[in-house]
Backbone as XML, in Angstrom:
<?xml version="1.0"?>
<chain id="A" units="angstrom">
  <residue number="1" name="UNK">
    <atom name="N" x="0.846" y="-1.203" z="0.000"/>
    <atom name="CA" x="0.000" y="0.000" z="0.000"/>
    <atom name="C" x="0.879" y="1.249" z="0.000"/>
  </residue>
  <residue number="2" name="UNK">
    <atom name="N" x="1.613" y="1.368" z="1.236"/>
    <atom name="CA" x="2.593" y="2.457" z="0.975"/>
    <atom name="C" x="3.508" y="2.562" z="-0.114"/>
  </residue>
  <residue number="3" name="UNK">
    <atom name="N" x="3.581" y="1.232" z="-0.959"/>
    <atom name="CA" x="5.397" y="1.413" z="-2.134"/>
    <atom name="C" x="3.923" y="2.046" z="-3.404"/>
  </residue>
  <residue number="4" name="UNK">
    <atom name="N" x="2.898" y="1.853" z="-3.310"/>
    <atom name="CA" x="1.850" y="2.107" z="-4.446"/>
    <atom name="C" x="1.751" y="3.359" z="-4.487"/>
  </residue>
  <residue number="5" name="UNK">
    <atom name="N" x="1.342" y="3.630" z="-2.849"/>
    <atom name="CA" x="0.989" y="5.606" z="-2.696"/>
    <atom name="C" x="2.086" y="6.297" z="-3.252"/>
  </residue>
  <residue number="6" name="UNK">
    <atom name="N" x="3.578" y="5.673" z="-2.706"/>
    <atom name="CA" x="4.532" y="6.176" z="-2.896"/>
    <atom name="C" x="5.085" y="6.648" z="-4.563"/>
  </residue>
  <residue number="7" name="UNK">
    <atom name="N" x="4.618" y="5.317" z="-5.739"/>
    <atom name="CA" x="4.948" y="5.773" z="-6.753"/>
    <atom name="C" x="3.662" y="6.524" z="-7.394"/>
  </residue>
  <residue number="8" name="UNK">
    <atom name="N" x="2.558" y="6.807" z="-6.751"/>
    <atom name="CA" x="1.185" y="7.320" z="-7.486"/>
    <atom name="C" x="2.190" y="8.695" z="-6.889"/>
  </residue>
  <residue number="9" name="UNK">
    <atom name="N" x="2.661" y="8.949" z="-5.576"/>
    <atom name="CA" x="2.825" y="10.957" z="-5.499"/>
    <atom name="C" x="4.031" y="10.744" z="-6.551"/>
  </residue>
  <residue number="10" name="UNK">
    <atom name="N" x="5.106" y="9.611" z="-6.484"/>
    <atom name="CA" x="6.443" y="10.045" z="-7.416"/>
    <atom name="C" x="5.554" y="10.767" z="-8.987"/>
  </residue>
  <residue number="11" name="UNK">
    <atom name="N" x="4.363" y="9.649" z="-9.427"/>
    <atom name="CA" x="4.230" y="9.764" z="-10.981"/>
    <atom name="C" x="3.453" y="11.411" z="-10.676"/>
  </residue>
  <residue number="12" name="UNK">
    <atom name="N" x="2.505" y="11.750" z="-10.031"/>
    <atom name="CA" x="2.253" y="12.900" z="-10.133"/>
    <atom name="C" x="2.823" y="14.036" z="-10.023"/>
  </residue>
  <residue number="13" name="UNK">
    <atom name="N" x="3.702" y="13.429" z="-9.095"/>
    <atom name="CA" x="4.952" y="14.890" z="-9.113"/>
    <atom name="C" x="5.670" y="14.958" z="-10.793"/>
  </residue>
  <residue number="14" name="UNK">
    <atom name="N" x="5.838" y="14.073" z="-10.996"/>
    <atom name="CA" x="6.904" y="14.057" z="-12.126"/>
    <atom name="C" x="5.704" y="15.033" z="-13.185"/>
  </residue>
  <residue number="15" name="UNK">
    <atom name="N" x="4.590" y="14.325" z="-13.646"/>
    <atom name="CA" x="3.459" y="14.384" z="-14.205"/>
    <atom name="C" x="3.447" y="15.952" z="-14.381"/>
  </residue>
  <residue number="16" name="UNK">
    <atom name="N" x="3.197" y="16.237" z="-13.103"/>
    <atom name="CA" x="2.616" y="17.923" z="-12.732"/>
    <atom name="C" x="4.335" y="18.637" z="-13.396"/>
  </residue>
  <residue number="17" name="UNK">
    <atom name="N" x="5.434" y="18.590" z="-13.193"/>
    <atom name="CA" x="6.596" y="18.805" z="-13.671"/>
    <atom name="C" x="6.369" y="19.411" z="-14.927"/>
  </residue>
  <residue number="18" name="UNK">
    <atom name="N" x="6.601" y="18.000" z="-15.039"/>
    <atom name="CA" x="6.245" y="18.331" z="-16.727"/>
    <atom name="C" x="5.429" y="19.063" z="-17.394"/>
  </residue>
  <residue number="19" name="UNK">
    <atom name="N" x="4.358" y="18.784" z="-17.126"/>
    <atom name="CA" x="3.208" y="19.472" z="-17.600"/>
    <atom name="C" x="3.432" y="21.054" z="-17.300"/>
  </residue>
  <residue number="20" name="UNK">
    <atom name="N" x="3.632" y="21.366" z="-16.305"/>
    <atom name="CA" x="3.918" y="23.279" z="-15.717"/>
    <atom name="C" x="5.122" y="23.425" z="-15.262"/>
  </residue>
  <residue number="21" name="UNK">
    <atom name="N" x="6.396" y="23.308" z="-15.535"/>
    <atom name="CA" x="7.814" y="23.520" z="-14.947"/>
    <atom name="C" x="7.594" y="24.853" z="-14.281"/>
  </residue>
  <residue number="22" name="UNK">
    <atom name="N" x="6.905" y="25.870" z="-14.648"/>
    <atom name="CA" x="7.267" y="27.124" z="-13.955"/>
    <atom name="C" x="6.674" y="26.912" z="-12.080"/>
  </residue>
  <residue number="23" name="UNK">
    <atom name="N" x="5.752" y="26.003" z="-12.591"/>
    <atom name="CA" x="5.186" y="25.453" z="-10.825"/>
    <atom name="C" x="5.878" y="24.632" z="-10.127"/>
  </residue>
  <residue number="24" name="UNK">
    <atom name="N" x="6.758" y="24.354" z="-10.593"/>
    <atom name="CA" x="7.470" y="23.206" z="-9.813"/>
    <atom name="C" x="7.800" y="23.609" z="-8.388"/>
  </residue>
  <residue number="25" name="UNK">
    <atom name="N" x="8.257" y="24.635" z="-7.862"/>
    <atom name="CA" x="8.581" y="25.090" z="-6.717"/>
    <atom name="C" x="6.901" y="24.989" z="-5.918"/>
  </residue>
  <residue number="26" name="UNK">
    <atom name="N" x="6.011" y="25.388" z="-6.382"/>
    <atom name="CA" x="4.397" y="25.371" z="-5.372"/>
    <atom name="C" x="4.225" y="23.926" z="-5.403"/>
  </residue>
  <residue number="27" name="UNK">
    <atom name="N" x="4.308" y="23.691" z="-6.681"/>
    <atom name="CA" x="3.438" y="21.744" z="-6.880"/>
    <atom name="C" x="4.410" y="20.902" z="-5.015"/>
  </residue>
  <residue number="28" name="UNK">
    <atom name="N" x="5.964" y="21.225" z="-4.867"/>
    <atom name="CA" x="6.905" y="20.680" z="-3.985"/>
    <atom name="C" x="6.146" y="21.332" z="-3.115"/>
  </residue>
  <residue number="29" name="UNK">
    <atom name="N" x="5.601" y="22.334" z="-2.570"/>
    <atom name="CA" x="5.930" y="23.164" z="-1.148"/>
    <atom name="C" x="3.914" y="22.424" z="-1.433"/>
  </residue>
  <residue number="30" name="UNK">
    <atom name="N" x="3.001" y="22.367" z="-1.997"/>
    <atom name="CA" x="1.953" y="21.843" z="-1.843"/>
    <atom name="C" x="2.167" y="20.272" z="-1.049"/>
  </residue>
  <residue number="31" name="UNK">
    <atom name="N" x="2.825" y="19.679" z="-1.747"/>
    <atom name="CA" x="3.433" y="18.102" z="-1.541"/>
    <atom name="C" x="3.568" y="17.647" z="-0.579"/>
  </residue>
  <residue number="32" name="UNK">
    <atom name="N" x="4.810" y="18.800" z="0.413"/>
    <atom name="CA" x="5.301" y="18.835" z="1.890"/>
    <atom name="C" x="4.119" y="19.014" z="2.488"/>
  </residue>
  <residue number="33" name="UNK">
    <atom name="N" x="3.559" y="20.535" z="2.279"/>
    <atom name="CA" x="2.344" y="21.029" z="3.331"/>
    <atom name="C" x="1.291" y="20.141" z="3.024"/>
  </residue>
</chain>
């Protein structure tokens, strides 16, 4: 359950990256908080 959650936030982080690089700094500080 956790190695699943773990690669569903990796792929969305990456996902969201990509998709908006200029957000990358909020998409991280959303992530943490």
């Amino acid at each position: 359950h956790h190695l699943a959650e773990a690669l569903f936030k990796g792929a969305g982080r990456a996902f969201r990256q990509a998709l908006s690089p200029a957000d990358e700094l909020q998409s991280t500080k959303g992530t943490l908080a």
